[in-house]
PDB file of N, CA, C and O in Angstrom, chain B, residues numbered from 101:
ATOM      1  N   UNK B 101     179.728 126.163  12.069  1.00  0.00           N
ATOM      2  CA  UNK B 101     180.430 127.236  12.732  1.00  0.00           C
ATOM      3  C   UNK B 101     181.720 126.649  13.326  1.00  0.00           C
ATOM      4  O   UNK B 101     181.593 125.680  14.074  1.00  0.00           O
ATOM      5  N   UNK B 102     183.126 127.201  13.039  1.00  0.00           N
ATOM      6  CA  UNK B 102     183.405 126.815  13.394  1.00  0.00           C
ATOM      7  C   UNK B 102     184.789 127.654  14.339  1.00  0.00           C
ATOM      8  O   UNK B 102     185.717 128.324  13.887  1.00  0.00           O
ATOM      9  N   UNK B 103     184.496 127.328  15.631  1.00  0.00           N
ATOM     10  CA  UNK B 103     184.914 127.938  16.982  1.00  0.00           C
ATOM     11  C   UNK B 103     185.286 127.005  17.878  1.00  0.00           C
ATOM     12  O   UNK B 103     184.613 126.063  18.296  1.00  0.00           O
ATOM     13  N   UNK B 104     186.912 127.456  18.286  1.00  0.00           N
ATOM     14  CA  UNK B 104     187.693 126.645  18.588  1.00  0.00           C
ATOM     15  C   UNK B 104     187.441 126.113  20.450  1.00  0.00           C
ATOM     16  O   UNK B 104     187.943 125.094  20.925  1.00  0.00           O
ATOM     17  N   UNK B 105     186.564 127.096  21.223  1.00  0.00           N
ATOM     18  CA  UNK B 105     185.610 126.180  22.417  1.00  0.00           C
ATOM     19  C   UNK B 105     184.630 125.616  22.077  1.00  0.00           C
ATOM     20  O   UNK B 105     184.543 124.581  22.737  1.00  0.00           O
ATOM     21  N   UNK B 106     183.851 125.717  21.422  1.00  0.00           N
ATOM     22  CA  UNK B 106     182.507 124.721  20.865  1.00  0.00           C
ATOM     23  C   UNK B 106     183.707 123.327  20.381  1.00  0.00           C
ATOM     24  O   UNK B 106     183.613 122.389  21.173  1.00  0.00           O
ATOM     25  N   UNK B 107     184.650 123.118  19.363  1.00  0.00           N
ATOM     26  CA  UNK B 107     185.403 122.365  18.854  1.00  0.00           C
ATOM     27  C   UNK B 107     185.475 121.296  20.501  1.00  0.00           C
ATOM     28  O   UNK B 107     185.045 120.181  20.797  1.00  0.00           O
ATOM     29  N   UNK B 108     186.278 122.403  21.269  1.00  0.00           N
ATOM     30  CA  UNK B 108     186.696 121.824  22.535  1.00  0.00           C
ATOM     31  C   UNK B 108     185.744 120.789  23.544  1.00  0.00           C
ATOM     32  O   UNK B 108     185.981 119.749  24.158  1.00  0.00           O
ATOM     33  N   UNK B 109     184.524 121.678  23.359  1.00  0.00           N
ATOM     34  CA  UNK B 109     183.468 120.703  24.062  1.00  0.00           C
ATOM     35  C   UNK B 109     182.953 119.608  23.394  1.00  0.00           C
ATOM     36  O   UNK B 109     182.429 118.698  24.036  1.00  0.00           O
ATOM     37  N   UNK B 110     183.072 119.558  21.595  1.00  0.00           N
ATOM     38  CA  UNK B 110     182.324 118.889  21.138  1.00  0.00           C
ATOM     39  C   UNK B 110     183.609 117.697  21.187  1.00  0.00           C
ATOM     40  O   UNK B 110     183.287 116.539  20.922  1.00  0.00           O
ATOM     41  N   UNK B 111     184.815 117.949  21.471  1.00  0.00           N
ATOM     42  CA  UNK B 111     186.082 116.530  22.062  1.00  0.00           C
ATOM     43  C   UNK B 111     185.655 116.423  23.005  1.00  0.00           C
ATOM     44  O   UNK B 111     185.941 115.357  23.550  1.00  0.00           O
ATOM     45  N   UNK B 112     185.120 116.982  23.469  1.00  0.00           N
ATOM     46  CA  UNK B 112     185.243 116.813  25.507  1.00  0.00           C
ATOM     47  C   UNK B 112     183.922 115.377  25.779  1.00  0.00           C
ATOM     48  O   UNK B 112     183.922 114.346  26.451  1.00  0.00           O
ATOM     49  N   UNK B 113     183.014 115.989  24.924  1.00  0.00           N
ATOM     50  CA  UNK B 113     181.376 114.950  24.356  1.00  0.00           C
ATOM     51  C   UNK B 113     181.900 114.013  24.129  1.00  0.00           C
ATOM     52  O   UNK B 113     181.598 113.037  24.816  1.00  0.00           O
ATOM     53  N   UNK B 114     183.003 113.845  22.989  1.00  0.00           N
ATOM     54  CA  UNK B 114     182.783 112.728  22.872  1.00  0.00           C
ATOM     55  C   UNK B 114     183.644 111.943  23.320  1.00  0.00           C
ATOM     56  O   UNK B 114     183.587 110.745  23.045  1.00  0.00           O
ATOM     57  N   UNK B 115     184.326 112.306  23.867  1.00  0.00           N
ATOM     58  CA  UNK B 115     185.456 111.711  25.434  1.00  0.00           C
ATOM     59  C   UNK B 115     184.473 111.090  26.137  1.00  0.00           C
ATOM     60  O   UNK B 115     184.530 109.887  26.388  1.00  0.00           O
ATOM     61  N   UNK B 116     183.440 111.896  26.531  1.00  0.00           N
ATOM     62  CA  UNK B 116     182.667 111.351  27.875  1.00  0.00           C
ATOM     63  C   UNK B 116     181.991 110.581  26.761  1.00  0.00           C
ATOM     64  O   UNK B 116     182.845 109.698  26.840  1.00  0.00           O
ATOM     65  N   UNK B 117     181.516 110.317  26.176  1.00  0.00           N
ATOM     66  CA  UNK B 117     180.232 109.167  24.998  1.00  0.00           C
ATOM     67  C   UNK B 117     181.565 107.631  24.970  1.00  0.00           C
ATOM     68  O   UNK B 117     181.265 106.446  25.116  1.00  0.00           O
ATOM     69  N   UNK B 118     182.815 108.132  24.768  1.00  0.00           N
ATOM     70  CA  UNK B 118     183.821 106.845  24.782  1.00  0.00           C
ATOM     71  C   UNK B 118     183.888 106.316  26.139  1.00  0.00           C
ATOM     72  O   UNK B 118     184.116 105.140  26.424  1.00  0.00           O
ATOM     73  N   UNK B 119     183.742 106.968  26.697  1.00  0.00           N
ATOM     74  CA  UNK B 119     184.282 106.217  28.445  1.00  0.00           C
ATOM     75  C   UNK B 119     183.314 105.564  29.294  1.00  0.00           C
ATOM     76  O   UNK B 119     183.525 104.722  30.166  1.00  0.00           O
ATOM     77  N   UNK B 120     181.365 106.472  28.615  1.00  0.00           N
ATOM     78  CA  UNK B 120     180.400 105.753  28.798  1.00  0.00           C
ATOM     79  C   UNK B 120     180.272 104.131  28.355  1.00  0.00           C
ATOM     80  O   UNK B 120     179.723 103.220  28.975  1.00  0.00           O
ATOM     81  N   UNK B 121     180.914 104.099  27.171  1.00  0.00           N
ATOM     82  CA  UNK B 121     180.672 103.084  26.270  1.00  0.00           C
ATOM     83  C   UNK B 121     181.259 101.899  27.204  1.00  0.00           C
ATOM     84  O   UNK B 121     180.837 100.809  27.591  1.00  0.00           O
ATOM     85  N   UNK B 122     182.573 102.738  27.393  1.00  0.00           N
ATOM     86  CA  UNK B 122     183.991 101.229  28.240  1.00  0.00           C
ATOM     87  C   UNK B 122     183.118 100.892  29.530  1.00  0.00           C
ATOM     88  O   UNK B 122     182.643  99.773  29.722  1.00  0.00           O
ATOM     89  N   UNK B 123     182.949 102.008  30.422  1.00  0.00           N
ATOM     90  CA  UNK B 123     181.994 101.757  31.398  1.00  0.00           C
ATOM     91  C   UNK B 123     180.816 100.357  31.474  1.00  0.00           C
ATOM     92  O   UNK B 123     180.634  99.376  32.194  1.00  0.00           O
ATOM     93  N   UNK B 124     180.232 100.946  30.321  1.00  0.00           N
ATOM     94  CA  UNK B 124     178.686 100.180  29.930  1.00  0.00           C
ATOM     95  C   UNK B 124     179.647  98.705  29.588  1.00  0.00           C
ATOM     96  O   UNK B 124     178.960  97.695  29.734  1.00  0.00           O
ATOM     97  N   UNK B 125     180.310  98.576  29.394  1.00  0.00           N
ATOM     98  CA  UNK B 125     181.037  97.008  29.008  1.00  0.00           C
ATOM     99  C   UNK B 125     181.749  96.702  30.301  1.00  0.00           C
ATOM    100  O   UNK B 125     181.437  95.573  30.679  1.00  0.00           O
ATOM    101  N   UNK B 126     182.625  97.325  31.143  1.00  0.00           N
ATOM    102  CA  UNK B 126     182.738  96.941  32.409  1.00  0.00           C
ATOM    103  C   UNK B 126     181.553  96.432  33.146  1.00  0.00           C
ATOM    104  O   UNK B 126     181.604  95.269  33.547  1.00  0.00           O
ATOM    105  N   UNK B 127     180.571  97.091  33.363  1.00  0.00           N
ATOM    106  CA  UNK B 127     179.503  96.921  34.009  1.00  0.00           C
ATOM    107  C   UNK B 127     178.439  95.445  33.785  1.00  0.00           C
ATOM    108  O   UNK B 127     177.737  94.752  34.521  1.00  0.00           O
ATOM    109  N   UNK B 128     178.733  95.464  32.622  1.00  0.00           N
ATOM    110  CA  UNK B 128     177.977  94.061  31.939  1.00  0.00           C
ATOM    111  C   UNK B 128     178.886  93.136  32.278  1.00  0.00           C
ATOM    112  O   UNK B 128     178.250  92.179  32.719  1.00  0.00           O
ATOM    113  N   UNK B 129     180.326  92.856  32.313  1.00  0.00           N
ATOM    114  CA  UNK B 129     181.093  91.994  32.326  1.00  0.00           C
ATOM    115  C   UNK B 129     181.203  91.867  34.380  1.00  0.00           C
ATOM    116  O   UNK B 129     181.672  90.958  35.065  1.00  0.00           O
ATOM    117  N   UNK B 130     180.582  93.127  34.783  1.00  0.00           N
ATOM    118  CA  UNK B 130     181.119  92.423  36.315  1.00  0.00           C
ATOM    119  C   UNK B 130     179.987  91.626  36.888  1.00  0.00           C
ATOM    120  O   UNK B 130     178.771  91.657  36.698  1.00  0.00           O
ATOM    121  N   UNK B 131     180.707  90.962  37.587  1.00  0.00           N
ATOM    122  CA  UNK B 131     179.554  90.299  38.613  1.00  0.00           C
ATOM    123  C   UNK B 131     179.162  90.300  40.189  1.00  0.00           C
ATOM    124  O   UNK B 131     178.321  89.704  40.862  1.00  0.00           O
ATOM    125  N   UNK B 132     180.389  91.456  40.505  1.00  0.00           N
ATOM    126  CA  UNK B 132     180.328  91.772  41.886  1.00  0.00           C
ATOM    127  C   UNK B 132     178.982  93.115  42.043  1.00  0.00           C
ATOM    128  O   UNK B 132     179.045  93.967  41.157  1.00  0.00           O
ATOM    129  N   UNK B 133     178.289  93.226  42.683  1.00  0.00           N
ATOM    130  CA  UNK B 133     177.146  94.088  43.154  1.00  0.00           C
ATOM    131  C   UNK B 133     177.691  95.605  43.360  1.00  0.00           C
ATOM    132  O   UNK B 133     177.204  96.628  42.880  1.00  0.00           O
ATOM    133  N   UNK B 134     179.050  95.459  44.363  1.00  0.00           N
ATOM    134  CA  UNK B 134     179.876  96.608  44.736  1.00  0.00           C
ATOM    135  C   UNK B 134     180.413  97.314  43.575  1.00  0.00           C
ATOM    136  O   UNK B 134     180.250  98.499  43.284  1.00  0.00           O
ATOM    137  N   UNK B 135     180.995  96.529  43.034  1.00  0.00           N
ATOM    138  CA  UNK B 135     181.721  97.189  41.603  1.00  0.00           C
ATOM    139  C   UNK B 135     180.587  97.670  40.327  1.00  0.00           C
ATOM    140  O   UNK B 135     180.682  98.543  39.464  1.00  0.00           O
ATOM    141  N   UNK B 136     179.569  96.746  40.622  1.00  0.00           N
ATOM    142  CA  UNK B 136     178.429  97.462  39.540  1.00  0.00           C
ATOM    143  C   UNK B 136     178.057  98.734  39.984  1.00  0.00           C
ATOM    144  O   UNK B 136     177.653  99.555  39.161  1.00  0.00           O
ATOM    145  N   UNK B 137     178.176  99.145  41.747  1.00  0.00           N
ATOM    146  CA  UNK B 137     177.790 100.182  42.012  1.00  0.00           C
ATOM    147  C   UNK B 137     178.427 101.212  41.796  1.00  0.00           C
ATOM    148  O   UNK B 137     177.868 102.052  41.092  1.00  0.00           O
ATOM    149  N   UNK B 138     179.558 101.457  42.225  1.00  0.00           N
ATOM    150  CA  UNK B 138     180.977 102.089  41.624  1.00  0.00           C
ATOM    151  C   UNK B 138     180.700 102.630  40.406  1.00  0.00           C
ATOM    152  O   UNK B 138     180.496 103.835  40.261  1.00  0.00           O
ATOM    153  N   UNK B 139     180.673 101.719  39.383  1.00  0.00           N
ATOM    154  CA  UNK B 139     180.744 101.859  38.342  1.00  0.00           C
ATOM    155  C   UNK B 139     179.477 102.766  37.013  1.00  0.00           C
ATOM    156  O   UNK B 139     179.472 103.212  35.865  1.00  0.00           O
ATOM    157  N   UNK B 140     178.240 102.515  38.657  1.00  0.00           N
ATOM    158  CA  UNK B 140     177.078 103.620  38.062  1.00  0.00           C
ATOM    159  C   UNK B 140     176.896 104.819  38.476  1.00  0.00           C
ATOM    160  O   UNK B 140     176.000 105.604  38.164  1.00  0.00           O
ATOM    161  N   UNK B 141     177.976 104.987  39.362  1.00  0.00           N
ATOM    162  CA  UNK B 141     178.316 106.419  40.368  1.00  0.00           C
ATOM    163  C   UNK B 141     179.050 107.059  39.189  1.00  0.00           C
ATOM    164  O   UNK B 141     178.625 108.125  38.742  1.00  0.00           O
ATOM    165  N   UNK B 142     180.665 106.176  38.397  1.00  0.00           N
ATOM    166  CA  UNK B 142     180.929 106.877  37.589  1.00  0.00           C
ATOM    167  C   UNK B 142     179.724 107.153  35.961  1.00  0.00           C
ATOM    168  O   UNK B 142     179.683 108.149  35.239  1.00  0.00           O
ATOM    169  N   UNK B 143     179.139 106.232  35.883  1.00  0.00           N
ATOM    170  CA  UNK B 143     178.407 106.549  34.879  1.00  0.00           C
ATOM    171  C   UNK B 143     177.215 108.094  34.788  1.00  0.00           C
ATOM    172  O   UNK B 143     176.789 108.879  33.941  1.00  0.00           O
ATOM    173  N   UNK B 144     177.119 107.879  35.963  1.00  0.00           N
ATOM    174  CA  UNK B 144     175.667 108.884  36.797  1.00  0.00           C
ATOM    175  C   UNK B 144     176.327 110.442  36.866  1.00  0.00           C
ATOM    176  O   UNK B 144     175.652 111.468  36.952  1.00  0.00           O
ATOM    177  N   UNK B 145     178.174 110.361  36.796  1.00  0.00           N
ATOM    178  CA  UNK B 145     178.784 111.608  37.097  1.00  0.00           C
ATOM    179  C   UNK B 145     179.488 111.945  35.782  1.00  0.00           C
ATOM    180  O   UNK B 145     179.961 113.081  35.804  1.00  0.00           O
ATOM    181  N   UNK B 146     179.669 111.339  34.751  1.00  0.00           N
ATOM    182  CA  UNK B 146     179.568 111.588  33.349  1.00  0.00           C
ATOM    183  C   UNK B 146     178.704 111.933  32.923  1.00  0.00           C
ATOM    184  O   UNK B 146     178.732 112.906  32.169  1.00  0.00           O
ATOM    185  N   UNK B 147     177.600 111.304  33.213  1.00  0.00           N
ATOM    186  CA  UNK B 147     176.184 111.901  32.186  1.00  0.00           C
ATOM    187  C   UNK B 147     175.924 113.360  32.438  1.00  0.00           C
ATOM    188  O   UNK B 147     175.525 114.206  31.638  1.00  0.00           O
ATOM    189  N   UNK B 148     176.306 113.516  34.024  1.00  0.00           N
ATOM    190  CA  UNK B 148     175.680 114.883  34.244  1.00  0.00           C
ATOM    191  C   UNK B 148     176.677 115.789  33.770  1.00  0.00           C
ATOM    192  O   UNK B 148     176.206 116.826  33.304  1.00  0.00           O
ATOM    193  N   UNK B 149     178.044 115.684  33.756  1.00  0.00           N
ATOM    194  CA  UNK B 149     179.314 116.424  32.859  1.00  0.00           C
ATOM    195  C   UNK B 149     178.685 116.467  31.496  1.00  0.00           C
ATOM    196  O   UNK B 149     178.597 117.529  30.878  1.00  0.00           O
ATOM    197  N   UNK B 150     178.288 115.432  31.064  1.00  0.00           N
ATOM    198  CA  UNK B 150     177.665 115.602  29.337  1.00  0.00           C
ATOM    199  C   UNK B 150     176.476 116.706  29.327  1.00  0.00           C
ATOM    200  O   UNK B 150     176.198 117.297  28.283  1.00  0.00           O
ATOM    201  N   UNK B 151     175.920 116.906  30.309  1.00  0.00           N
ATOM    202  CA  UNK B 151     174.773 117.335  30.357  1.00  0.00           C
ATOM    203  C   UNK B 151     175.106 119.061  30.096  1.00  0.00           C
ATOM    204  O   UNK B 151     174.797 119.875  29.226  1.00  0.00           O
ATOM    205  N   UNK B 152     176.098 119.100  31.666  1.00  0.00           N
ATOM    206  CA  UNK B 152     176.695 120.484  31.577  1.00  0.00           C
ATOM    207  C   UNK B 152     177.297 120.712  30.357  1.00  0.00           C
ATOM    208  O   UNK B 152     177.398 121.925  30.177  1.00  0.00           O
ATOM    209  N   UNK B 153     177.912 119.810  29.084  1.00  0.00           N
ATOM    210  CA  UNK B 153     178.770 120.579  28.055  1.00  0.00           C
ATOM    211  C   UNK B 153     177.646 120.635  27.362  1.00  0.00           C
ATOM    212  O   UNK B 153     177.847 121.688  26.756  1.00  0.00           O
ATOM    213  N   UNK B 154     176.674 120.290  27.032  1.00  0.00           N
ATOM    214  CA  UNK B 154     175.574 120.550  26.377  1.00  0.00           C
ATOM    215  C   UNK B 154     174.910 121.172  26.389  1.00  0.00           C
ATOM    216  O   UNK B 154     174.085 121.200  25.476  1.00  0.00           O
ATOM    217  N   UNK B 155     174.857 122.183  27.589  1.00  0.00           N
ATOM    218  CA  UNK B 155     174.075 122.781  28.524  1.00  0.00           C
ATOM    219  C   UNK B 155     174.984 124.126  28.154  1.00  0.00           C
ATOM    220  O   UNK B 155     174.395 125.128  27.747  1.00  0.00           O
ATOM    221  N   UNK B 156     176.598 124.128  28.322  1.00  0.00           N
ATOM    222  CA  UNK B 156     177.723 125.296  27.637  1.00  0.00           C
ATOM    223  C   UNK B 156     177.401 125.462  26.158  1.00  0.00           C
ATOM    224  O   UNK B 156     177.144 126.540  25.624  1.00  0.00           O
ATOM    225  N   UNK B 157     177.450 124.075  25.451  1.00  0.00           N
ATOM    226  CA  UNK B 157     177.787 124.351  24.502  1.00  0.00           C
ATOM    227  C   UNK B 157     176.740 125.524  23.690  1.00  0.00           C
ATOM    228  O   UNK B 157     177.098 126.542  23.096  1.00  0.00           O
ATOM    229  N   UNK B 158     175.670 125.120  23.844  1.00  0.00           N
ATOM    230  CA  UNK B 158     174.118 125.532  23.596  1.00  0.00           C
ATOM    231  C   UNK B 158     173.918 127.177  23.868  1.00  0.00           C
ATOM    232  O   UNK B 158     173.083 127.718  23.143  1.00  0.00           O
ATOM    233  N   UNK B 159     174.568 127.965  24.788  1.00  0.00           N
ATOM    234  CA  UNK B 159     174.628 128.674  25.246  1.00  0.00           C
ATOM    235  C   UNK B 159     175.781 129.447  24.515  1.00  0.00           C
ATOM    236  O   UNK B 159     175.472 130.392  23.790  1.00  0.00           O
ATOM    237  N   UNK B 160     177.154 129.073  24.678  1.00  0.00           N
ATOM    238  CA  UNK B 160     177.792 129.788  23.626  1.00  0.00           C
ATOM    239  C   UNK B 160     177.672 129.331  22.163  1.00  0.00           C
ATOM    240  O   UNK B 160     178.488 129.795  21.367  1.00  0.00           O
ATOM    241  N   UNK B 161     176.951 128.665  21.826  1.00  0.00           N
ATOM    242  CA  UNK B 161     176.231 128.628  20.393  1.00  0.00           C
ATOM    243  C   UNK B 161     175.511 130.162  20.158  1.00  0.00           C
ATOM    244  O   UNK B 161     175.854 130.936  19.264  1.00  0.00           O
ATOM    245  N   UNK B 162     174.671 130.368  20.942  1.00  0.00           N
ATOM    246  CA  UNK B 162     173.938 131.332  20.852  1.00  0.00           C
ATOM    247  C   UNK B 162     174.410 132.865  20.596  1.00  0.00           C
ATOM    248  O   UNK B 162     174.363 133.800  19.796  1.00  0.00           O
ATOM    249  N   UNK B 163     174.983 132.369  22.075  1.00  0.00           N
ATOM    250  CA  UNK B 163     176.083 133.732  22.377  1.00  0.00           C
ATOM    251  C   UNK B 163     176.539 134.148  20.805  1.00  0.00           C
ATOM    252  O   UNK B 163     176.433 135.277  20.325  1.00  0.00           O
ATOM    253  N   UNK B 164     176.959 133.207  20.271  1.00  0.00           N
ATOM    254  CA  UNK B 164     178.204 133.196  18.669  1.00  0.00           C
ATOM    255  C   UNK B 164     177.191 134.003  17.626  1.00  0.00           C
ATOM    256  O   UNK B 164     177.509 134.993  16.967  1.00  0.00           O
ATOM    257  N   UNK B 165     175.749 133.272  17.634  1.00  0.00           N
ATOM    258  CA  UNK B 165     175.209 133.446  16.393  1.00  0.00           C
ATOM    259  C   UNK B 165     174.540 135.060  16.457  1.00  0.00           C
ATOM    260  O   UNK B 165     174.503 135.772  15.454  1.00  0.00           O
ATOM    261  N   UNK B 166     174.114 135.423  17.571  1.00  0.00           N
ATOM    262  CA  UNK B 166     174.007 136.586  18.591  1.00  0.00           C
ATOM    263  C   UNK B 166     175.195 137.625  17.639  1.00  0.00           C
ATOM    264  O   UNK B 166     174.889 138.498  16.827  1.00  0.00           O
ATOM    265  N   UNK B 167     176.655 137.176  18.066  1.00  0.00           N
ATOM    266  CA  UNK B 167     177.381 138.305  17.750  1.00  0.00           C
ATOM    267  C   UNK B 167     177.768 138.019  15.675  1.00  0.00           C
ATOM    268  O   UNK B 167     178.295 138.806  14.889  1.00  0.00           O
ATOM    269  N   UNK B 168     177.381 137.012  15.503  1.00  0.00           N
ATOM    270  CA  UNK B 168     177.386 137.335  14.229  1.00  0.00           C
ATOM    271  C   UNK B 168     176.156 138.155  13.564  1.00  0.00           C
ATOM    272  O   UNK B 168     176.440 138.820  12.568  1.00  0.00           O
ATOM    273  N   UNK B 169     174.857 138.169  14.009  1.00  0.00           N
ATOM    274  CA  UNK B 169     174.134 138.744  13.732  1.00  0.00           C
ATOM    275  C   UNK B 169     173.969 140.379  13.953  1.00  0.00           C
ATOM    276  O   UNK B 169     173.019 141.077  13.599  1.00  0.00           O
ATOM    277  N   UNK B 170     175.057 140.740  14.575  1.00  0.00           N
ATOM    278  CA  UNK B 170     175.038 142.407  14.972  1.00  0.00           C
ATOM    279  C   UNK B 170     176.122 142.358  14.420  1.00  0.00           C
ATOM    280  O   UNK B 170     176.181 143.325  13.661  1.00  0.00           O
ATOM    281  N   UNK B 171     177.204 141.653  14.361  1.00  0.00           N
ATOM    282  CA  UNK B 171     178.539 142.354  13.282  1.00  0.00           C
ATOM    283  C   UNK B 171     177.459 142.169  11.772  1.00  0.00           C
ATOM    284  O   UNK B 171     177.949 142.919  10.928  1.00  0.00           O
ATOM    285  N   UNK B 172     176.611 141.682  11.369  1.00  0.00           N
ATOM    286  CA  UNK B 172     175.787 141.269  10.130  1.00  0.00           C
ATOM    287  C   UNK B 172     175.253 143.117  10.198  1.00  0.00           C
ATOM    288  O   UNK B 172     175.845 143.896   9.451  1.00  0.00           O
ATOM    289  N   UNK B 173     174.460 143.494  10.859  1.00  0.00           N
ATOM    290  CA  UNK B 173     173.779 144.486  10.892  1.00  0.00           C
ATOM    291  C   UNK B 173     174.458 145.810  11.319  1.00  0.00           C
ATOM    292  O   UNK B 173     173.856 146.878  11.204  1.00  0.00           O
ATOM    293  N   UNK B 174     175.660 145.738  11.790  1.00  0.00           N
ATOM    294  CA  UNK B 174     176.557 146.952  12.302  1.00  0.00           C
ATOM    295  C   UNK B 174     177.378 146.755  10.471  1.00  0.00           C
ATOM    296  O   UNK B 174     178.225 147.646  10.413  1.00  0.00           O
ATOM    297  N   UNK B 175     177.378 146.242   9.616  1.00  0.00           N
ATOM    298  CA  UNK B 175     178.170 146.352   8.672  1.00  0.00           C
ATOM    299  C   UNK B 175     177.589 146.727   7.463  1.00  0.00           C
ATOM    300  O   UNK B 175     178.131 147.123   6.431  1.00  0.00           O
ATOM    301  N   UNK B 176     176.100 146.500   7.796  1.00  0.00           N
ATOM    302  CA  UNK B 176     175.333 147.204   6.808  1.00  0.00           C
ATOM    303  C   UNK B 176     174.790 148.259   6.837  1.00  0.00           C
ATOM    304  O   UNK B 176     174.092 148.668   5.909  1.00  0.00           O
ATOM    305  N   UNK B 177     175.065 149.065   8.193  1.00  0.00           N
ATOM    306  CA  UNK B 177     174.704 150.542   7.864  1.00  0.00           C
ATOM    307  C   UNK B 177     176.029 151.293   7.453  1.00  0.00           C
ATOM    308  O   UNK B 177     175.993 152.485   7.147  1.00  0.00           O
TER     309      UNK B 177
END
């Protein structure tokens, strides 16, 4: 399907899946305690942004297949 906000969230995913990644390599490379913490605050507040576009996306998925299925049945009577 293809719909140009689903498109949007599914960049937005994988924005947040790239920045997890840099994160997850910052985090391994530090050795300060403080900055590991920091750094799982931002991880902990991405995941849950991923969560919410997944959580949108899923929803206007539905929404979509929803209105294709009544323009499907409003065109066959």
């Amino acid at each position: 399907m293809d719909d140009p906000y689903l498109n949007d969230l599914k960049n937005e995913f994988s924005k947040y899946s790239s920045d997890l990644k840099k994160l997850k390599k910052n985090l391994m490379k530090s050795n300060s305690s403080e900055e590991q913490s920091q750094i799982i605050k931002k991880i902990d507040t991405i995941a849950k942004e991923m969560e919410k576009n997944q959580t949108q996306s899923s929803k206007v998925t539905q929404s979509r297949l929803k209105q294709i299925t009544r323009s499907k049945k409003n065109s066959q009577h």
